[in-house]
N, C-alpha and C positions, 0 to 999 in steps of 0.2 A: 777851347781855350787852353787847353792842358795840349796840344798839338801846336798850338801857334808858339807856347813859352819852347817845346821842344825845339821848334825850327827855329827859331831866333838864338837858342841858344849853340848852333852848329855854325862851325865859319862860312866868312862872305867877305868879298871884299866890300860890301856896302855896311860896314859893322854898326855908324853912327844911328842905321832904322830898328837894328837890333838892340842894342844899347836904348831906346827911345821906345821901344816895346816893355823891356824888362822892368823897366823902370816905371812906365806907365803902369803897367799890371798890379806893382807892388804896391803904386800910390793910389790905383782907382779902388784897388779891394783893402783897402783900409777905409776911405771915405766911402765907397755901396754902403755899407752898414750902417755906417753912421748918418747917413743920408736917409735910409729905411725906418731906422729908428725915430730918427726926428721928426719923420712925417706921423709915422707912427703914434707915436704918445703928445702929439701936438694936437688937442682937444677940440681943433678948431677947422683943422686942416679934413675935409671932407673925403676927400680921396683915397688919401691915406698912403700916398706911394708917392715918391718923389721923379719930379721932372729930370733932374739934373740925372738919377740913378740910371735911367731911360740911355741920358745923352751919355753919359761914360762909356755906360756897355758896349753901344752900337758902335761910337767910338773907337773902344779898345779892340772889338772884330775888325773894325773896316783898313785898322792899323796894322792886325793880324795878316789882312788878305793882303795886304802891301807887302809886310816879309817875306811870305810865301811866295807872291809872284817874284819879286830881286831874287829869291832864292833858287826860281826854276829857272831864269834867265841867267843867272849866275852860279856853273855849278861847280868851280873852281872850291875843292876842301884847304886848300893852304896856302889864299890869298889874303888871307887876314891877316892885320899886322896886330902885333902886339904894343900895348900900352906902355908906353915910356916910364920908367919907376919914377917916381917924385914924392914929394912930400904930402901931396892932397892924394894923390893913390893910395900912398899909406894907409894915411887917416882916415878911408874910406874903406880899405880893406880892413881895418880894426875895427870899426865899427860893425862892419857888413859881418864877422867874424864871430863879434859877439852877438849879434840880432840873432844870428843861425843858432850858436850852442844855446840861447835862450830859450827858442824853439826847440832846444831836444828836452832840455830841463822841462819844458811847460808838455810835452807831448809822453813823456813819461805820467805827469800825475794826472796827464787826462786817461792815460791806460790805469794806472793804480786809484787812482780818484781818491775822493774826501778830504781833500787839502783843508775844507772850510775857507777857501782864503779870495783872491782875486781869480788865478787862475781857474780855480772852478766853476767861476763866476761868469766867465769870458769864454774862456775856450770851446766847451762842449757846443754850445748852440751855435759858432760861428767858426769852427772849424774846418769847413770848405774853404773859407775864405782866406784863412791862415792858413791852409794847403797851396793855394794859390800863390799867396806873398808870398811862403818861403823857398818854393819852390824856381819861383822869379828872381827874389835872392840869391838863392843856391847859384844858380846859372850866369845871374850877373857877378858874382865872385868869381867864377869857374874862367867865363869868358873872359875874365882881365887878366890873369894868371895862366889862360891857358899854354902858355910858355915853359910850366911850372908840373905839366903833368904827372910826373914822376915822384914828385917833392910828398914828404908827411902830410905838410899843409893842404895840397890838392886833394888828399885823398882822405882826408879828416875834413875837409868841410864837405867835397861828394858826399859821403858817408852821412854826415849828419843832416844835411839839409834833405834826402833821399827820406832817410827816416822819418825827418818832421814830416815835410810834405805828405807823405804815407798813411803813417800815423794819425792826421788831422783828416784823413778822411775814412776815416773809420767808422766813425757814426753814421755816416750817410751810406756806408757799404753795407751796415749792419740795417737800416731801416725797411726796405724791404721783408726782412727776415720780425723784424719788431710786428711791423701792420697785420703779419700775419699770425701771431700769437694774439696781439691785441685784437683783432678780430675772433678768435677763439673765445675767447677769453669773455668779450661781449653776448657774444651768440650767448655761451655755455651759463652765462652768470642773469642775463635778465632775460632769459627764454623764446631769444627771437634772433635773426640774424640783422644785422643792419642793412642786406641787399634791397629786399620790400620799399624801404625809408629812401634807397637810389632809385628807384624804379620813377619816372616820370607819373605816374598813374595812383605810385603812394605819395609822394610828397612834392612839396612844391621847389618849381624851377632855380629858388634864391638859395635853397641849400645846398652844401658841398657832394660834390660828385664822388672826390675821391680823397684820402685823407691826406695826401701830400705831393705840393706838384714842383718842381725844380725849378722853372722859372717862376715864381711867385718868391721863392727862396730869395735870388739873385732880385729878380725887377721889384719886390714888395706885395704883399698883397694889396688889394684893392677892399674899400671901407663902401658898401652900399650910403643909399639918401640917408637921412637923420636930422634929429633935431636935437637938442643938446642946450639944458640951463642951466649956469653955473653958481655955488657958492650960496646956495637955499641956505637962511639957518632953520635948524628945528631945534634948538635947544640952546639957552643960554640961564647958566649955574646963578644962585644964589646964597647959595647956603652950603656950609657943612663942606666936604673935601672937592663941591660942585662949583665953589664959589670963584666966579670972575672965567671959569669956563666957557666958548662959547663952539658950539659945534656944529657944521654946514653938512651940506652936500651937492651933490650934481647928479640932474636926472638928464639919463637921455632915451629920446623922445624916436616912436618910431615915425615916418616920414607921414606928414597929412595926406588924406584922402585915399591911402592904402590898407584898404581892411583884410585882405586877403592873405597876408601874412602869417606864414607859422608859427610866429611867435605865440598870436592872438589875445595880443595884453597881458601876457603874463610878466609874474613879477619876479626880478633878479635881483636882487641885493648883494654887493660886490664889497667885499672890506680887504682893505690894504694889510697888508707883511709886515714887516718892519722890527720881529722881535719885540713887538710891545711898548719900546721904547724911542723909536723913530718910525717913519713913512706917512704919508700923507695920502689921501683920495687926488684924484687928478692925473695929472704926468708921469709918477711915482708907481703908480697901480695898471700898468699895460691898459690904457684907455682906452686901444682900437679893439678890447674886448667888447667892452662899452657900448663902442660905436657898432659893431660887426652885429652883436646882440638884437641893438635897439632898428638895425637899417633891417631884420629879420621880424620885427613886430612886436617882441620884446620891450616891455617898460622896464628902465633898467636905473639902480641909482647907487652911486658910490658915493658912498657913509665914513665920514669920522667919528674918531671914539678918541674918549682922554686916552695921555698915553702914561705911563710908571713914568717917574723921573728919575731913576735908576741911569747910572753911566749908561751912556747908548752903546745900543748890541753893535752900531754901523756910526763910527764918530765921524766920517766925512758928512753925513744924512743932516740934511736942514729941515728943520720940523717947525711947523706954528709955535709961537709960546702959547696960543690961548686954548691948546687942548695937551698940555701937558700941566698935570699939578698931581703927580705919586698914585696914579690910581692901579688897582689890585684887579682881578683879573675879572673878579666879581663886577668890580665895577666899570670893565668894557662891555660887559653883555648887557647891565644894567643901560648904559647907552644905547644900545645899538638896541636894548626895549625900548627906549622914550624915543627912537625914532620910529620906531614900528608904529608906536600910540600917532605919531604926527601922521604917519602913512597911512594911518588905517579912519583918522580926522579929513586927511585931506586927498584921500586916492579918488577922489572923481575929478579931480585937476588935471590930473595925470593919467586918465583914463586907465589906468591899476587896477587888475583883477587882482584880488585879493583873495580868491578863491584858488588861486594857483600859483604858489610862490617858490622861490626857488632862495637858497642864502648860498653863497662861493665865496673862498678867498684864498690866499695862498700863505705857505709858513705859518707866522703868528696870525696873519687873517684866514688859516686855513684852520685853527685852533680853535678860534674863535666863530666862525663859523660854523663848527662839528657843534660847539657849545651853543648856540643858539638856535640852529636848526633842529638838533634833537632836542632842544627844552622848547619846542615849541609846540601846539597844538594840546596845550594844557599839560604840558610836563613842568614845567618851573614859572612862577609868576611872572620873567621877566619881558617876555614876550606875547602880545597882544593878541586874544584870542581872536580877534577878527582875523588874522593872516591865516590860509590854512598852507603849508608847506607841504610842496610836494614831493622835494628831495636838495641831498644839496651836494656841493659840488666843493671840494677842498683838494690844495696842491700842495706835496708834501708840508702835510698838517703838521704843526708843530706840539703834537698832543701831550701834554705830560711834561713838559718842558721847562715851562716859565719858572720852577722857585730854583733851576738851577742859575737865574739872573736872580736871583732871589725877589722875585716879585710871585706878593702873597696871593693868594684866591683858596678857594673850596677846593677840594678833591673832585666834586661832581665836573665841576667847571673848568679845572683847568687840566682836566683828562676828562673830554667828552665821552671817551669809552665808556665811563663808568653809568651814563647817561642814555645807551643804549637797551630798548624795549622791543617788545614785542612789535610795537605800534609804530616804531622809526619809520622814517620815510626811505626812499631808495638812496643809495650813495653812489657816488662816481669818485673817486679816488686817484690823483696823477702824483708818481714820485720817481724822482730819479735814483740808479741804484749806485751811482758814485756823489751821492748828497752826504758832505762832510758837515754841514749843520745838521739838518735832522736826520737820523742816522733810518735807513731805509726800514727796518724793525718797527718802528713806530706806526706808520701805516701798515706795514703788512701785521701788525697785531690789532688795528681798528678791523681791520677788513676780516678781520679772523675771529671778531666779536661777530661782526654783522651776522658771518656762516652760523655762528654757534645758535642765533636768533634765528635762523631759517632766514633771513631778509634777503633784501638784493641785494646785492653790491660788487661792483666793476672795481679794482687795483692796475690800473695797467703803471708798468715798470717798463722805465725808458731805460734802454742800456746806454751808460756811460754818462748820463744824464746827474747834474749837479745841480748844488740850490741855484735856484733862480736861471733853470735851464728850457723856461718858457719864456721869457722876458723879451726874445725876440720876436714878434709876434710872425714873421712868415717864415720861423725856422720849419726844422723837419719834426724838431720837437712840440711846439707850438701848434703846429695845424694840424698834425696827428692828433695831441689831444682836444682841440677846438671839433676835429671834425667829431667826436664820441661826445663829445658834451652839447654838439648841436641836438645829436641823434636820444640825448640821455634827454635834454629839455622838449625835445619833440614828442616823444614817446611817453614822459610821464605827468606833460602838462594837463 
């Protein structure tokens, strides 16, 4: 692809296939993503990978092999005419101009990170892709102007759009060099290599081979069978700060008549982000974890909890009104114990070992899940002695955090560290080390309790990696740590 933008961007007297290339590249790698995505977190969609993503790409190659050919039949360098100046040229070059120094602004705070803002949000995990665009940009500006070679302007957007492009693939240049640390890192921290767990012989055929594959990136991954019931309630308030509260979930179900499965009924409980004061279970909480999970054997169930009605940490975020009424941090774990009481009521429905559970979330469900998995197994009342937890799984945890939205809780609870014993269960830990929300210190001091415990515990640091720099589910970020947290749930179920 990065050869096809090359050649399309050198003259031809066929310019109109070139023009129709560049252009196409800029608009299919803005919609791949969003196409990925929506298959993605669409709760329903079994697959998990979109048709259309399929039809672009092939597409945008077969359009490729078209330039390429005009180009070897045609090898005339200064048969190209130059574009007529007009008024829609302009306004086209204006724009194209600013999209580009956009990209150098936005590719600088992906190199200096913790913006906390959108950019960090966006960029790191889909940065191939905006290598892509801008670099098709770049070229499409270049080729209109190429008349112009000499000028400030020619040599100020080469310049910057080289950079973006560049720049935005840095994460992906760097990952290689990541798996190989986070492999160390594995081995060294829970006293085994993950090779064994790839081995045909150790584990089974439905788990990942390798922790990140490049087409999967581009085309989506793929969601194994599943079964999936939505919007359970187990809890509806009556009284006291609970009153007019009503609180759901969504189980998803491993595929009937497969017992075989790695998973082997174990239990995941998944709680949503969102700063405490927005986000919801479903679309909102990367659901093809969910799904990936539960098509693995896994009984998996994503949990609401009231939320603080504290200005929201995310004022775009649409939230239920009927699990929002000012609750304190205390009283999200409290929830997320009267759903365990339901779980632990009605886990033969769901065919739920409960003898082997597992609690993950990410940020403020990462928070709150440290809070609950380590209060559990008879460390704080709030959690049902029937569940025995086996370990849990949190992405940059938001520990310690919550009274600077000033929402109240315990010290125990809303710094799980403080919670940490002898008896904890194993931890898996994911944080990016350009996270402008939760400042990368936060994790690497839970994980630095665990050491002090003699326990297990895994930190893998994603370079360049910002809040909500998993969200893509078949980034590089994403199935790297998917593929440690398969091997984390396999191992210590």
């Amino acid at each position: 692809m990065l050869g096809n933008i090359v050649a399309a961007i050198t003259p031809s007297p066929h310019s109109w296939i070139d023009y129709l290339y560049l252009l196409a590249t800029a608009g299919f790698f803005v919609a791949i993503p969003l196409l990925n995505r929506a298959a993605s977190i669409n709760i329903s969609h079994l697959s998990s990978r979109s048709t259309l993503t399929v039809v672009l790409l092939f597409s945008l190659l077969f359009l490729g092999l078209i330039v390429n050919f005009m180009k070897l039949h045609k090898r005339s360098s200064n048969s190209e005419k130059a574009i007529p100046d007009s008024l829609t040229v302009k306004g086209i070059t204006v724009l194209l101009t600013i999209t580009i120094f956009i990209g150098v602004y936005a590719s600088v705070h992906l190199i200096i990170g913790k913006s906390a803002g959108i950019i960090e949000m966006t960029f790191p995990q889909y940065a191939v892709f905006f290598s892509l665009i801008y670099l098709a940009l770049t070229g499409l500006l270049l080729k209109m102007h190429r008349n112009r070679k000499s000028s400030f302007f020619y040599k100020s957007v080469l310049i910057g759009g080289v950079w973006s492009a560049s720049v935005f693939l840095i994460p992906l240049a760097v990952t290689p060099f990541w798996l190989v640390d986070a492999e160390g890192t594995y081995t060294q921290n829970f006293g085994i290599t993950s090779e064994p767990l790839t081995s045909l012989e150790a584990k089974p055929q439905t788990m990942m081979n390798i922790p990140f594959s490049l087409p999967d990136y581009f085309f989506g991954k793929r969601s194994g069978e599943y079964r999936v019931i939505e919007n359970i309630p187990y809890y509806e308030g009556t009284t006291g700060p609970d009153k007019g509260i009503k609180l759901q979930f969504d189980a998803y179900l491993p595929p009937e008549g497969k017992s075989n499965l790695p998973g082997k009924q174990s239990v995941l409980i998944r709680i949503h982000g969102g700063g405490w004061t927005a986000g919801d279970k479903g679309s909102s909480n990367n659901p093809q974890v969910n799904k990936y999970f539960a098509s693995q054997g896994f009984v998996v169930f994503d949990v609401q909890y009231g939320l603080s009605h504290e200005e929201k940490l995310f004022s775009f975020s649409r939230v239920p009104e009927n699990i929002v009424a000012g609750f304190s941090i205390d009283d999200m774990v409290r929830h997320i114990g009267i759903f365990t009481d339901y779980l632990a009521e009605h886990h033969q429905e769901y065919g739920a070992n409960l003898n082997s559970v597992f609690v993950s979330g990410a940020s403020a469900g990462g928070q709150l899940a440290n809070a609950a998995g380590l209060g559990a197994n008879g460390v704080h009342e709030f959690i049902n002695p029937s569940l025995h937890v086996k370990g849990i799984i949190s992405v940059y945890p938001a520990n310690g955090l919550a009274p600077y939205l000033e929402i109240e809780g315990t010290k125990e609870l809303t710094d799980p560290a403080r919670l940490i014993s002898e008896k904890s269960p194993p931890a898996l830990v994911f944080q990016g080390t350009h996270d402008g929300l939760v400042p990368p210190f936060v994790a690497q001091a839970f994980d630095q309790t665990y050491k002090q415990y003699n326990l297990q515990s895994v930190l893998l640091l994603a370079p360049f990696g910002g809040h909500a720099c998993v969200s893509y589910f078949p980034g590089y970020y994403n199935q790297t740590f998917l593929y440690y947290m398969e091997r984390f749930l396999y191992q210590f179920q």
